[in-house]
py3Dmol code that shows the C-alpha trace and the ligand (Angstrom):
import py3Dmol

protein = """\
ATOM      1  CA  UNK A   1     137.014  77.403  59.409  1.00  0.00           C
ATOM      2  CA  UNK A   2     137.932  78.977  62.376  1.00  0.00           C
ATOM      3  CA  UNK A   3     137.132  82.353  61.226  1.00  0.00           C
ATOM      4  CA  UNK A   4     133.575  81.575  59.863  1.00  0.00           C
ATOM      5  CA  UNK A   5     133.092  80.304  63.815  1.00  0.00           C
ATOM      6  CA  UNK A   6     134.700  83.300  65.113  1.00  0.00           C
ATOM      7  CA  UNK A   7     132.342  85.378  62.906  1.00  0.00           C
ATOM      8  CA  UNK A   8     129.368  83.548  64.037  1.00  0.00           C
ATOM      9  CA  UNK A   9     130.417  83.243  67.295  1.00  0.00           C
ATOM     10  CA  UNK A  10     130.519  87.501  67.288  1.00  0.00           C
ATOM     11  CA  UNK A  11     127.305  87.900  65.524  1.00  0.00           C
ATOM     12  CA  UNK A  12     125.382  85.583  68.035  1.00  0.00           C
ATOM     13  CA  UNK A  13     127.414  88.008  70.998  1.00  0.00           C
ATOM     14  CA  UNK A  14     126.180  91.113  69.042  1.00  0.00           C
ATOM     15  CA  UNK A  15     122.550  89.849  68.697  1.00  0.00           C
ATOM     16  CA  UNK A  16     122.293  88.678  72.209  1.00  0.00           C
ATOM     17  CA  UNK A  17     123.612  92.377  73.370  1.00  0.00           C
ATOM     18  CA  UNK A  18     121.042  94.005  71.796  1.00  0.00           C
ATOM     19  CA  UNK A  19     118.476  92.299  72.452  1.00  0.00           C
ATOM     20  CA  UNK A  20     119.462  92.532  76.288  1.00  0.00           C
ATOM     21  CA  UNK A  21     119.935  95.999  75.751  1.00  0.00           C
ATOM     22  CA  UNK A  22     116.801  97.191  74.005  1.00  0.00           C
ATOM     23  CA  UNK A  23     118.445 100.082  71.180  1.00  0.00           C
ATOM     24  CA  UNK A  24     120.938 101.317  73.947  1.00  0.00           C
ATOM     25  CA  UNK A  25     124.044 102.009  71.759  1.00  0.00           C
ATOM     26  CA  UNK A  26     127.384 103.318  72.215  1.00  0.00           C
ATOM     27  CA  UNK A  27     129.304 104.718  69.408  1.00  0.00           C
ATOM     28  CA  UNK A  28     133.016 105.901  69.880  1.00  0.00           C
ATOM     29  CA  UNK A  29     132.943 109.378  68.469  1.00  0.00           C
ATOM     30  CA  UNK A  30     135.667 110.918  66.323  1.00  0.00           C
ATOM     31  CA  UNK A  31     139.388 110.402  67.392  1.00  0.00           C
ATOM     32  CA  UNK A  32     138.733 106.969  69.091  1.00  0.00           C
ATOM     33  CA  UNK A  33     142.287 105.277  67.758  1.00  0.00           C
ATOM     34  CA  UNK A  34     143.775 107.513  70.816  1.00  0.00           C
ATOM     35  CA  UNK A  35     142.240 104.348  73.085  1.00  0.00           C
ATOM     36  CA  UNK A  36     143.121 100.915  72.611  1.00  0.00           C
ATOM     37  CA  UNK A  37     140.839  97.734  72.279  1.00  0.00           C
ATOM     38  CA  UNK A  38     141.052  96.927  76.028  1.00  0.00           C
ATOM     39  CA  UNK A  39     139.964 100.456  77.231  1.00  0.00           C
ATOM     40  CA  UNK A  40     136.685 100.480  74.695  1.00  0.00           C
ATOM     41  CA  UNK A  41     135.900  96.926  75.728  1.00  0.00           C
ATOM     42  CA  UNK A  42     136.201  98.187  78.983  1.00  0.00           C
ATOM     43  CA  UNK A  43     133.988 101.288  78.591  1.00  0.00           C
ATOM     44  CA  UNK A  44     131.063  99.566  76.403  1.00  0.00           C
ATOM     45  CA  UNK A  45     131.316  96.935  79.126  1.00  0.00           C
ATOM     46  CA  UNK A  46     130.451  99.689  81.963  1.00  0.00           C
ATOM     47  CA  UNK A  47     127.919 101.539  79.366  1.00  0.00           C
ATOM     48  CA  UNK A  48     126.412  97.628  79.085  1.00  0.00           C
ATOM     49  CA  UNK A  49     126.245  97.317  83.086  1.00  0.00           C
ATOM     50  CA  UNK A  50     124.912 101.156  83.938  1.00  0.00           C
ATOM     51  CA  UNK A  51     123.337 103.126  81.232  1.00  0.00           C
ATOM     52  CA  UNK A  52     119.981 101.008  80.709  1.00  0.00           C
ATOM     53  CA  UNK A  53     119.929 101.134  84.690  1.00  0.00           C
ATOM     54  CA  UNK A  54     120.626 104.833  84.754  1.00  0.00           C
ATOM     55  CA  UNK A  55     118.220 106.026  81.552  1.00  0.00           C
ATOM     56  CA  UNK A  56     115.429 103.531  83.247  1.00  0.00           C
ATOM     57  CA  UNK A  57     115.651 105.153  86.521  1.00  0.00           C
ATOM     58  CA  UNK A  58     116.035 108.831  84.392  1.00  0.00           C
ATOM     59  CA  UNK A  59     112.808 109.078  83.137  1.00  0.00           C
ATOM     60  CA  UNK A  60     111.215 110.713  80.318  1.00  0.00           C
ATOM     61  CA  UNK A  61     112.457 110.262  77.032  1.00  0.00           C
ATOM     62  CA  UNK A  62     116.126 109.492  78.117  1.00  0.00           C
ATOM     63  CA  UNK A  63     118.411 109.001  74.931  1.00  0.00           C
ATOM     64  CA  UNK A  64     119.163 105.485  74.574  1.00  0.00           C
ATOM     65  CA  UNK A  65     122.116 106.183  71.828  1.00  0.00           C
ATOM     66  CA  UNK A  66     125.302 107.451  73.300  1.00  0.00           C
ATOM     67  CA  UNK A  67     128.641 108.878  71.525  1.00  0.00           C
ATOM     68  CA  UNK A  68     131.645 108.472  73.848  1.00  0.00           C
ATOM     69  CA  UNK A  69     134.305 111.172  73.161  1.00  0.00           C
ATOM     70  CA  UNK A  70     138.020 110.568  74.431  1.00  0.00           C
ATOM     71  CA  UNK A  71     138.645 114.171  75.700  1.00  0.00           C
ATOM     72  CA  UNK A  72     141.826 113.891  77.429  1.00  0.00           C
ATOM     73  CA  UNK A  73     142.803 117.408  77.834  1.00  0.00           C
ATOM     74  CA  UNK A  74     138.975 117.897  79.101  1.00  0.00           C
ATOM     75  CA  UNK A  75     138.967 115.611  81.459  1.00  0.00           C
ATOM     76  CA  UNK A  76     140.678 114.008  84.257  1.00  0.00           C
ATOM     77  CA  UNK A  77     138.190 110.781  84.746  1.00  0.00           C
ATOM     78  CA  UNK A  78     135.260 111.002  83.150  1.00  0.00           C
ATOM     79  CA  UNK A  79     131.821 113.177  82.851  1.00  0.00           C
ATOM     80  CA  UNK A  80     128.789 111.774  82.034  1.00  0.00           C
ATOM     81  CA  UNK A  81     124.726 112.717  80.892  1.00  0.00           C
ATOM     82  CA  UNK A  82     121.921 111.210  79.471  1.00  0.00           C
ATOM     83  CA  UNK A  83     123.503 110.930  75.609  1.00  0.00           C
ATOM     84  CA  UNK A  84     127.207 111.828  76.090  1.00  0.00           C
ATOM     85  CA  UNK A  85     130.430 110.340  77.769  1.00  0.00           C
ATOM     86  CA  UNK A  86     133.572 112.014  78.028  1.00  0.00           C
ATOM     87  CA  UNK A  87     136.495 110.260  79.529  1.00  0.00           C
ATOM     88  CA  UNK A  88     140.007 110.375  79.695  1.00  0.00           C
ATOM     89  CA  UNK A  89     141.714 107.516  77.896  1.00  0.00           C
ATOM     90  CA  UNK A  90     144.641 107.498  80.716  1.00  0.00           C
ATOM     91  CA  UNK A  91     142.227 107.216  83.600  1.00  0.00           C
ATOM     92  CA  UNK A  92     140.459 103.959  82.300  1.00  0.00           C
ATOM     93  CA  UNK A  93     143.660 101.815  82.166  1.00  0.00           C
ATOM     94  CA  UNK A  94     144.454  99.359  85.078  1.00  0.00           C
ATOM     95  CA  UNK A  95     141.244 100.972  86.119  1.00  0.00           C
ATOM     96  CA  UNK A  96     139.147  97.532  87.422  1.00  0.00           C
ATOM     97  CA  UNK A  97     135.778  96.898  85.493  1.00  0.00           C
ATOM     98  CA  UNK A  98     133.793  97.807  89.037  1.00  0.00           C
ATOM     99  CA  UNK A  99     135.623 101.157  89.504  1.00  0.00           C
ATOM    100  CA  UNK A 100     134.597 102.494  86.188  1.00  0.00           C
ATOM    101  CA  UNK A 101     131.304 101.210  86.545  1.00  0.00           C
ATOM    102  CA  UNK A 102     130.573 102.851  89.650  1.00  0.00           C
ATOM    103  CA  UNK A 103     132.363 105.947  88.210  1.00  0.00           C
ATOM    104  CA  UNK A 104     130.251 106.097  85.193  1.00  0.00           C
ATOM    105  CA  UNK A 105     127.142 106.170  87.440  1.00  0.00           C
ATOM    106  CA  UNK A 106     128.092 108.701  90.115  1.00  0.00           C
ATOM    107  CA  UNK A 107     128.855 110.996  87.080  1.00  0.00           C
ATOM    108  CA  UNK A 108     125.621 110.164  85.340  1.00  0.00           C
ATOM    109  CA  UNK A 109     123.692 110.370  88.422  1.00  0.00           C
ATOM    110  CA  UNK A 110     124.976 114.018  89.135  1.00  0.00           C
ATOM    111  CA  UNK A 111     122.518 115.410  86.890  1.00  0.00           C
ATOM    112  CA  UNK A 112     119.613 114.156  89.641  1.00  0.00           C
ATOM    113  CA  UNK A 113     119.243 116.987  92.444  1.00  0.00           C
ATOM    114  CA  UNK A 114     118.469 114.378  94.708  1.00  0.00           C
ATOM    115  CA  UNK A 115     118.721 110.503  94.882  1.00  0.00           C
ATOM    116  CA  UNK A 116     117.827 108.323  97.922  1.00  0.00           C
ATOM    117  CA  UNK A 117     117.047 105.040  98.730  1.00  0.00           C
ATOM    118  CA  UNK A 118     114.702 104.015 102.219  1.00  0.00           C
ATOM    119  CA  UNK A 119     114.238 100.477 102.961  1.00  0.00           C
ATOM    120  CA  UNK A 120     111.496  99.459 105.935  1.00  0.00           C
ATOM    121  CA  UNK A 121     109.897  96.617 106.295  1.00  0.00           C
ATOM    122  CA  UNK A 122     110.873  94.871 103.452  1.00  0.00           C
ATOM    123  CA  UNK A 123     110.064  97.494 101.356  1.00  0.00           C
ATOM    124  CA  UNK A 124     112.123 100.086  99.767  1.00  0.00           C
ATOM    125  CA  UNK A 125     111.711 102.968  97.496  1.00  0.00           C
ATOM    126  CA  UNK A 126     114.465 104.765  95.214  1.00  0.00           C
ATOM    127  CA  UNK A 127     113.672 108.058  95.204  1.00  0.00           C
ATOM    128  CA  UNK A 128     114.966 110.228  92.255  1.00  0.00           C
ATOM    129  CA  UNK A 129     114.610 114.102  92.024  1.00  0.00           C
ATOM    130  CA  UNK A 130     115.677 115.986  88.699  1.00  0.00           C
ATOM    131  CA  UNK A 131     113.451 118.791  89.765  1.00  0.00           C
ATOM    132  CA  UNK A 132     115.763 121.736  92.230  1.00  0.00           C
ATOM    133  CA  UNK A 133     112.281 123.214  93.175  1.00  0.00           C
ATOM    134  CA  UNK A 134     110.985 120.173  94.506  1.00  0.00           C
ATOM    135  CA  UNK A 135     109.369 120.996  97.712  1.00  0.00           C
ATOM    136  CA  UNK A 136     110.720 119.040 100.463  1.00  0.00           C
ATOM    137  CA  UNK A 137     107.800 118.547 102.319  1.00  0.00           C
ATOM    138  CA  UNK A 138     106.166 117.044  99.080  1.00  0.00           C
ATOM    139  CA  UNK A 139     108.728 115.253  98.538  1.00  0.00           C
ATOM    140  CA  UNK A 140     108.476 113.342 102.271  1.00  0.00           C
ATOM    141  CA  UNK A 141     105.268 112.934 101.809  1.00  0.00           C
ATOM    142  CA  UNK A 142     105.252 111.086  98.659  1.00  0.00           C
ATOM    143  CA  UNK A 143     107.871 108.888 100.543  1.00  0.00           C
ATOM    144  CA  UNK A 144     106.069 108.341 104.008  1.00  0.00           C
ATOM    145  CA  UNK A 145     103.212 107.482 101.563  1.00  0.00           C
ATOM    146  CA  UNK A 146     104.611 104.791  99.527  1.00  0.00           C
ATOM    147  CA  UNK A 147     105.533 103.346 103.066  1.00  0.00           C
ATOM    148  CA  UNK A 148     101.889 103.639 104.341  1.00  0.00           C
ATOM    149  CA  UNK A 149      99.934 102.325 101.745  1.00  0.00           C
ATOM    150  CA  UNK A 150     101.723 100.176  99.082  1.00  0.00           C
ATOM    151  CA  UNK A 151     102.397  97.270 101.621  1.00  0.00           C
ATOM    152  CA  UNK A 152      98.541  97.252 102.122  1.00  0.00           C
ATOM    153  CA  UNK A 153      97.712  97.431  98.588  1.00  0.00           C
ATOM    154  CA  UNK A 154     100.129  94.382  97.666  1.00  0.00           C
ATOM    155  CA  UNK A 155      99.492  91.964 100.898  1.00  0.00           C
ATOM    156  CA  UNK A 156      95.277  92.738  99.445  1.00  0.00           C
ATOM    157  CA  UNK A 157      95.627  92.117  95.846  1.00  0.00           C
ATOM    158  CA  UNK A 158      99.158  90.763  95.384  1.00  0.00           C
ATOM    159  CA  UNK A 159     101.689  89.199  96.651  1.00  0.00           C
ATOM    160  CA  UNK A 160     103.929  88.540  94.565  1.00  0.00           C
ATOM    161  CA  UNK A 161     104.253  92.229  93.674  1.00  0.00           C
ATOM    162  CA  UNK A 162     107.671  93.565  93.893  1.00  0.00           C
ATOM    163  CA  UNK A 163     109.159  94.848  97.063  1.00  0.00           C
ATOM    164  CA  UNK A 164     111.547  97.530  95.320  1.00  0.00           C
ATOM    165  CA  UNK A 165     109.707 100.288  93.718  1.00  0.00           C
ATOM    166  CA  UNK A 166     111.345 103.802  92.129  1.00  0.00           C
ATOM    167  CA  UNK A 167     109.677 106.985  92.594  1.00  0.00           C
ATOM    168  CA  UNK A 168     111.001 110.068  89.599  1.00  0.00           C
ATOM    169  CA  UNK A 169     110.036 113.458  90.005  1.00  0.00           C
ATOM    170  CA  UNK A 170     110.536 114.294  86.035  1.00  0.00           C
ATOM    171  CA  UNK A 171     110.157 118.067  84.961  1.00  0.00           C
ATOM    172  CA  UNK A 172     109.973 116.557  81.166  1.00  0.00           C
ATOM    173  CA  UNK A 173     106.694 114.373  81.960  1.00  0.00           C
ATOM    174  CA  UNK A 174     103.696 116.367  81.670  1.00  0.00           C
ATOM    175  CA  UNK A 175     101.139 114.279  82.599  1.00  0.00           C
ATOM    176  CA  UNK A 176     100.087 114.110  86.172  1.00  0.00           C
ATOM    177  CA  UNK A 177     102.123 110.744  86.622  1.00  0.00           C
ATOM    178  CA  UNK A 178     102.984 107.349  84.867  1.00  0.00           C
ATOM    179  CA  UNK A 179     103.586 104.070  86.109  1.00  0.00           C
ATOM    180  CA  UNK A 180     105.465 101.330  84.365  1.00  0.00           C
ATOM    181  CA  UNK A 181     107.403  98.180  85.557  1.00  0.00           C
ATOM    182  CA  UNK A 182     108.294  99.195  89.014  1.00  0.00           C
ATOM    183  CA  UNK A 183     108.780 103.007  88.224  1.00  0.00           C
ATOM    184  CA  UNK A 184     106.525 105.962  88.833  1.00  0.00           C
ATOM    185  CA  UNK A 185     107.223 109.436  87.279  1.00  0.00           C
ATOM    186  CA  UNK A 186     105.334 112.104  88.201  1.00  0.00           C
ATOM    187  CA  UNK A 187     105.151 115.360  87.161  1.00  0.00           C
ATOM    188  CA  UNK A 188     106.883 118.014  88.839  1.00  0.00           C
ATOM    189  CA  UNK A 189     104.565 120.664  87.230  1.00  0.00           C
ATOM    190  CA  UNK A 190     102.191 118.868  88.433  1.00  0.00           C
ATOM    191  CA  UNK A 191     103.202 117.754  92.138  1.00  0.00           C
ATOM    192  CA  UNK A 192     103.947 121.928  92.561  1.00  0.00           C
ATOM    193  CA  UNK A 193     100.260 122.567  91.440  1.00  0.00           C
ATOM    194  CA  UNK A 194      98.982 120.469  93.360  1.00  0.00           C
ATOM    195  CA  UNK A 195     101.306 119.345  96.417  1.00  0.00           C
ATOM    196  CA  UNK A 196      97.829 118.241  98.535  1.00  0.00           C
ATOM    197  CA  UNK A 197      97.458 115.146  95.722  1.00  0.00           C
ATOM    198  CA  UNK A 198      99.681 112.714  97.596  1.00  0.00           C
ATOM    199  CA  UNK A 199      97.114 109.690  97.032  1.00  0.00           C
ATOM    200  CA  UNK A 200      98.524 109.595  93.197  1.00  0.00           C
ATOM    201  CA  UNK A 201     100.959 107.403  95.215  1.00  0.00           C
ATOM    202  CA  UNK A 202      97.789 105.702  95.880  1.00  0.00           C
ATOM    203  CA  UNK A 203      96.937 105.289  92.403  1.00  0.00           C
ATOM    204  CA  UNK A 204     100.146 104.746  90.393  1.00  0.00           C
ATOM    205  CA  UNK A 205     101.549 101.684  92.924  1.00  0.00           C
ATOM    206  CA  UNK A 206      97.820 100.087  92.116  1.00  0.00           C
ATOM    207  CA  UNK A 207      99.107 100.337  88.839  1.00  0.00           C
ATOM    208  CA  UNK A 208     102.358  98.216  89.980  1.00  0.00           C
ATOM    209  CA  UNK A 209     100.291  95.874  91.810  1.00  0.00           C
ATOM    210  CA  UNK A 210      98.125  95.016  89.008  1.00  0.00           C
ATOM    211  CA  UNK A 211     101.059  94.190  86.716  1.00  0.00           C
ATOM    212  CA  UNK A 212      98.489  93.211  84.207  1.00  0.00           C
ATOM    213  CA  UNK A 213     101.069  93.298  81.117  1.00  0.00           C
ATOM    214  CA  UNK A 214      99.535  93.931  77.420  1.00  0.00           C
ATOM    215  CA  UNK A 215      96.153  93.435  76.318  1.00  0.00           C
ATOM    216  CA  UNK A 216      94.528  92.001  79.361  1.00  0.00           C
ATOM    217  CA  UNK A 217      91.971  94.194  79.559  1.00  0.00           C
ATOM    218  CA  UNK A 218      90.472  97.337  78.415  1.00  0.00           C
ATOM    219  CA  UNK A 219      92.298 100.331  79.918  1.00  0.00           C
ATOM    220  CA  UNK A 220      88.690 101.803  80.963  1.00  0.00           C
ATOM    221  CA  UNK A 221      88.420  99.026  83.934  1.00  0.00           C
ATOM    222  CA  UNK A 222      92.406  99.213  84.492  1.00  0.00           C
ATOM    223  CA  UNK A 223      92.360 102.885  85.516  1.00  0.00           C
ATOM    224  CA  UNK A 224      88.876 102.242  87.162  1.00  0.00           C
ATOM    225  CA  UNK A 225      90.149  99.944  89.322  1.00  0.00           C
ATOM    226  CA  UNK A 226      93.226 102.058  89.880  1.00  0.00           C
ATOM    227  CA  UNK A 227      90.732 104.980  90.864  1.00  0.00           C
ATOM    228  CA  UNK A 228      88.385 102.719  92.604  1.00  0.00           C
ATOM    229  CA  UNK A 229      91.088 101.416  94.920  1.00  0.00           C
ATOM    230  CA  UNK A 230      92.679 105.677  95.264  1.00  0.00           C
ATOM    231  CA  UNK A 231      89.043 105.722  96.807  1.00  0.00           C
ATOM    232  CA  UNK A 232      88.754 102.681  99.345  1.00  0.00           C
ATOM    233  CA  UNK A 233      92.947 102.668 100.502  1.00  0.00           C
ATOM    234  CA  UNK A 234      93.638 106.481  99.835  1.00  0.00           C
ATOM    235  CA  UNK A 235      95.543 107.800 103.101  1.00  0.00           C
ATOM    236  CA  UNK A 236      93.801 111.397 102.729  1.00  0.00           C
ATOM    237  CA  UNK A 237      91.487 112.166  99.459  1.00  0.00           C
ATOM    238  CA  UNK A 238      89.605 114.906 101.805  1.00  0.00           C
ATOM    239  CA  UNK A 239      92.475 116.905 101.830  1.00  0.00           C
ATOM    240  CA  UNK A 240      92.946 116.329  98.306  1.00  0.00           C
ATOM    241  CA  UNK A 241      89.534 117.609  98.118  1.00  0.00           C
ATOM    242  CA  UNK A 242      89.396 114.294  95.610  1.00  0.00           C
ATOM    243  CA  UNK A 243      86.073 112.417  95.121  1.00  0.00           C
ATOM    244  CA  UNK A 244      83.411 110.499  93.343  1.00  0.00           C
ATOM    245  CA  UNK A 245      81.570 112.728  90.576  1.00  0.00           C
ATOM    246  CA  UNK A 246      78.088 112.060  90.989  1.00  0.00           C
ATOM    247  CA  UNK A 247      76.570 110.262  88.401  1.00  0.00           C
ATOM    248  CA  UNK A 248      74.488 111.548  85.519  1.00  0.00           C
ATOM    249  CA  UNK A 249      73.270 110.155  81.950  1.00  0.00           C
ATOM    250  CA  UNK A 250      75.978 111.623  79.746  1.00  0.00           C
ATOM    251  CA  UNK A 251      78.193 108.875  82.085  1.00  0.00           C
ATOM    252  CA  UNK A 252      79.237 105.908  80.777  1.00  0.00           C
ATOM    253  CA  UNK A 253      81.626 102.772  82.870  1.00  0.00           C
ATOM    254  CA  UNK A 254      83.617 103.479  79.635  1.00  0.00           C
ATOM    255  CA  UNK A 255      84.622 107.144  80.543  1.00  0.00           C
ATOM    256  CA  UNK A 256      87.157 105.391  83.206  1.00  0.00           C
ATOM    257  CA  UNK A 257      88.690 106.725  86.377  1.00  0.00           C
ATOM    258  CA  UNK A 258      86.702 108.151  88.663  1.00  0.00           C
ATOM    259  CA  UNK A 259      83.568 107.690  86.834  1.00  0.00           C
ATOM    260  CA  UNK A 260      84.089 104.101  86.638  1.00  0.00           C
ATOM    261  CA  UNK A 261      85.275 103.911  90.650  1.00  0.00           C
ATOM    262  CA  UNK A 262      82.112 105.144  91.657  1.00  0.00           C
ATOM    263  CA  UNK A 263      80.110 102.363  89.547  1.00  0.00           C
ATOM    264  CA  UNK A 264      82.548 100.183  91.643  1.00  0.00           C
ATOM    265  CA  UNK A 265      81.867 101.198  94.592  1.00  0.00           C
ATOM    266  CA  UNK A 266      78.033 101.161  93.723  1.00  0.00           C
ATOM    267  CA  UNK A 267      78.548  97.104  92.683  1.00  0.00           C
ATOM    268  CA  UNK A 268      80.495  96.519  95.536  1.00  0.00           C
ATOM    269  CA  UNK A 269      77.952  97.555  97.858  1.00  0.00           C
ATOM    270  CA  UNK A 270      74.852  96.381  95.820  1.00  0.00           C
ATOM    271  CA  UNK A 271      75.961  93.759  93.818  1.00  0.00           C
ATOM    272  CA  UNK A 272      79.145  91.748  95.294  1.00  0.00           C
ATOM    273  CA  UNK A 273      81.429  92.425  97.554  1.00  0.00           C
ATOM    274  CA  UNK A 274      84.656  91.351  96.394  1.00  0.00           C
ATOM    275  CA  UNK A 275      83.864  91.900  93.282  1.00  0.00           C
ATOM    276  CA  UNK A 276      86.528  94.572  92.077  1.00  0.00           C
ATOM    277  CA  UNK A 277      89.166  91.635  93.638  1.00  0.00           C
ATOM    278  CA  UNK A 278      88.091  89.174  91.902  1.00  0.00           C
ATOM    279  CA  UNK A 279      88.026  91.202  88.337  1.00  0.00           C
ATOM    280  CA  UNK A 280      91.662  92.162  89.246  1.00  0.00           C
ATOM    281  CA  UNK A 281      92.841  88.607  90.078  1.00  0.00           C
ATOM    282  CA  UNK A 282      91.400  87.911  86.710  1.00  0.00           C
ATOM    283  CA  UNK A 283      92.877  90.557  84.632  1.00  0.00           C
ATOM    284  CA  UNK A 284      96.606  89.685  85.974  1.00  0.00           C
ATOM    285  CA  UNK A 285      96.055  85.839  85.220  1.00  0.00           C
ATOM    286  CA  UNK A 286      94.576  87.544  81.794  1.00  0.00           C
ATOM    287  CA  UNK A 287      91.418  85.181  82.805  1.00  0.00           C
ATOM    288  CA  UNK A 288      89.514  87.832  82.036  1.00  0.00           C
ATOM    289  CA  UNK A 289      86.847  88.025  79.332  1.00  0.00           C
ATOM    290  CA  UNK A 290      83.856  90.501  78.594  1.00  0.00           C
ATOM    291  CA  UNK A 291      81.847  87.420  80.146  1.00  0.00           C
ATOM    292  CA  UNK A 292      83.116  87.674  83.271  1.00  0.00           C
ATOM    293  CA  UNK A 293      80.600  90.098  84.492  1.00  0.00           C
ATOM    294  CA  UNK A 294      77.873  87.860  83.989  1.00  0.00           C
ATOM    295  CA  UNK A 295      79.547  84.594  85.443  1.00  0.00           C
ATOM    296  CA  UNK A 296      80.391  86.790  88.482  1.00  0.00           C
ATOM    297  CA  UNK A 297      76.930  88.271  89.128  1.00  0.00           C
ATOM    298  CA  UNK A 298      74.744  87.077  86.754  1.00  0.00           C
ATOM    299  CA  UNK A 299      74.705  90.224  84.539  1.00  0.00           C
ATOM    300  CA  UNK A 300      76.538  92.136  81.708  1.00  0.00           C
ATOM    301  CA  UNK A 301      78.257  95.002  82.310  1.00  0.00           C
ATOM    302  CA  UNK A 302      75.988  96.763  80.533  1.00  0.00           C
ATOM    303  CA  UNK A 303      73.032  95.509  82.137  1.00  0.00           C
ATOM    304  CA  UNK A 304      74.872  96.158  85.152  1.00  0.00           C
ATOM    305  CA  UNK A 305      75.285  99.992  84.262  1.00  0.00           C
ATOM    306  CA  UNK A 306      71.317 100.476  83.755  1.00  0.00           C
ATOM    307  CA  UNK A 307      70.753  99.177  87.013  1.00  0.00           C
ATOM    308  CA  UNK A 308      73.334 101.498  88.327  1.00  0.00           C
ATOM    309  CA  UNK A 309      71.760 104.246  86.448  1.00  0.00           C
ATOM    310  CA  UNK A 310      68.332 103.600  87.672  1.00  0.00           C
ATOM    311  CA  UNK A 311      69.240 104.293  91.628  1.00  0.00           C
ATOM    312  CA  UNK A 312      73.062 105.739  91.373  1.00  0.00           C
ATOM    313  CA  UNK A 313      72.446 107.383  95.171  1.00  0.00           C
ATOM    314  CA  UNK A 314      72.181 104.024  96.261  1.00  0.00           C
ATOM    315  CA  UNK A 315      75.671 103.927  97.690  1.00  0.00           C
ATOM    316  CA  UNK A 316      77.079 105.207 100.741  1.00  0.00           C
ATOM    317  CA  UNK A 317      81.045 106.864 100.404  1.00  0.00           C
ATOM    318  CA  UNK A 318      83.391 107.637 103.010  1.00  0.00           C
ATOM    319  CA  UNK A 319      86.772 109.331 102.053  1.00  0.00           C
ATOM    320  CA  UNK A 320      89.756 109.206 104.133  1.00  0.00           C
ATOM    321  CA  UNK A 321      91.133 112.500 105.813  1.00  0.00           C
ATOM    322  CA  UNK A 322      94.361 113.134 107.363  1.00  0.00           C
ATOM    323  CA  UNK A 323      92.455 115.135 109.967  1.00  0.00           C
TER     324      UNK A 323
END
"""
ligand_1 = """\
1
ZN
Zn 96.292 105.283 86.025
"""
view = py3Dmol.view(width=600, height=400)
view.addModel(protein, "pdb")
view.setStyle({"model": 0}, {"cartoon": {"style": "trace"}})
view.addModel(ligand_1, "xyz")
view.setStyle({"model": 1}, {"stick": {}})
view.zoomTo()
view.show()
């Protein structure tokens, strides 16, 4: 009886841990009877509190399966990266749990060439390097940027949006940048190619201020938006030499970004102000529906796009400049 609870009892524990963790997994690798019960507890406790933390904040394609070695003649503490612990079986006893916590992170954390963390405000940015040719004035900028314009963008569309947002400079991500939860990786390649492009901050915390979750719209009017607001809040798209292609028939609202922003802008100025808002209040409340156009101005999308097609100069833009 009290073993069939006991077994139950440790199968709802096991469950429970992995659904928390989300296929993190530590395996003790070879040799692992050289530690006793207490230290492993203790280390998969530590791996439990800091590795989904640490691979989150890592990046790209962190490994989320681990093999901890006991290399006591390696090792006087323990070493850590992104897939493999080494420790010394010694060190971890009478060790507290918060010690080897702490010490599991500073050793994971080595591999970043820079980590910082700026709080004003009420605001605060982590700010993670794993690039060593990181230029340092990009890397302030992307910083004073966050700073300027992502307390804007949340007190205009939302406030509830979170206050603590972490910034990656990722040579593994190729794409220009990528924003999920309250992360944004960008591109090193990318940030060295093209160091003028600070309003991607611009862009990617839109991206955290929509927080639209799955399927609540098509992407198309998520990254128009996103583009559409790059163009109205962006701290300095003339130095980015960044703007609004004109428009011309091979263009549909469907091609997204930029394309789409201008259409926005277009609406906004001929159609209804506010209306870009309203569309994004929608989308986050996922009260949004294909209809939506019409019950906001009377008009389709699609009818909306003819009109925009029949006068698209009908708009004036102003970019903001640094200068
Ligand atoms: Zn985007």
């Amino acid at each position: 009886m009290i073993k069939k609870f006991l077994i139950i009892a440790l199968l709802a524990s096991a469950i429970s841990t992995f659904a928390q963790n989300k296929g993190y997994e530590l395996t003790f690798n070879g040799e692992s009877n050289i530690a006793d019960a207490i230290t492993k507890a203790r280390l998969d406790t530590a791996f439990i509190h800091i590795y989904p933390k640490f691979a989150m904040a890592d990046g790209y394609r962190t490994k989320r399966k681990v093999e901890l070695t006991f290399a006591n003649n390696e090792t006087e503490a323990i070493k850590a990266k992104a897939g493999e612990i080494k420790v010394n079986s010694a060190w971890v006893k009478g060790k507290s749990q918060s010690k080897i916590d702490k010490e599991l992170f500073n050793a994971l954390s080595k591999n970043w060439v820079s980590y910082s963390k700026e709080k004003h405000k009420g605001y605060e940015l982590t700010f993670i390097s794993k690039d060593p040719n990181l230029d340092p004035a990009v890397r302030k900028k992307l910083i004073a940027t966050y700073f300027e314009i992502y307390p804007t963008l949340v007190k205009t569309f939302n406030d509830k949006s979170t206050h603590d947002v972490l910034f990656v400079v990722d040579t593994a991500n190729k794409a220009v940048a990528e924003a999920s939860g309250n992360r944004i990786l960008f591109s090193a390649a990318y940030m060295k190619a093209h160091p003028t492009d600070i309003d991607v901050v611009t862009h990617e915390t839109m991206h955290i201020v929509q927080g639209y979750g799955y399927s609540a719209g098509p992407v198309w009017l998520t990254e128009g938006i996103a583009d559409y607001v790059r163009y109205k809040y962006g701290v300095d798209n003339v130095g980015s030499k960044w703007s609004l292609p004109d428009y011309n028939a091979k263009q549909s609202y469907k091609n997204s970004y930029r394309i789409t922003a201008r259409f926005f802008a277009w609406l906004e100025q001929n159609v209804k102000p506010g209306l870009i808002a309203t569309l994004d209040r929608q989308l986050r409340a996922h009260q949004y529906k294909e209809e939506s156009w019409a019950a906001l101005t009377g008009k389709t999308v699609d009818q909306l796009w003819e009109d925009y097609s029949k006068e698209p100069q009908k708009v004036s833009l102003t970019y903001s400049s640094k200068k």
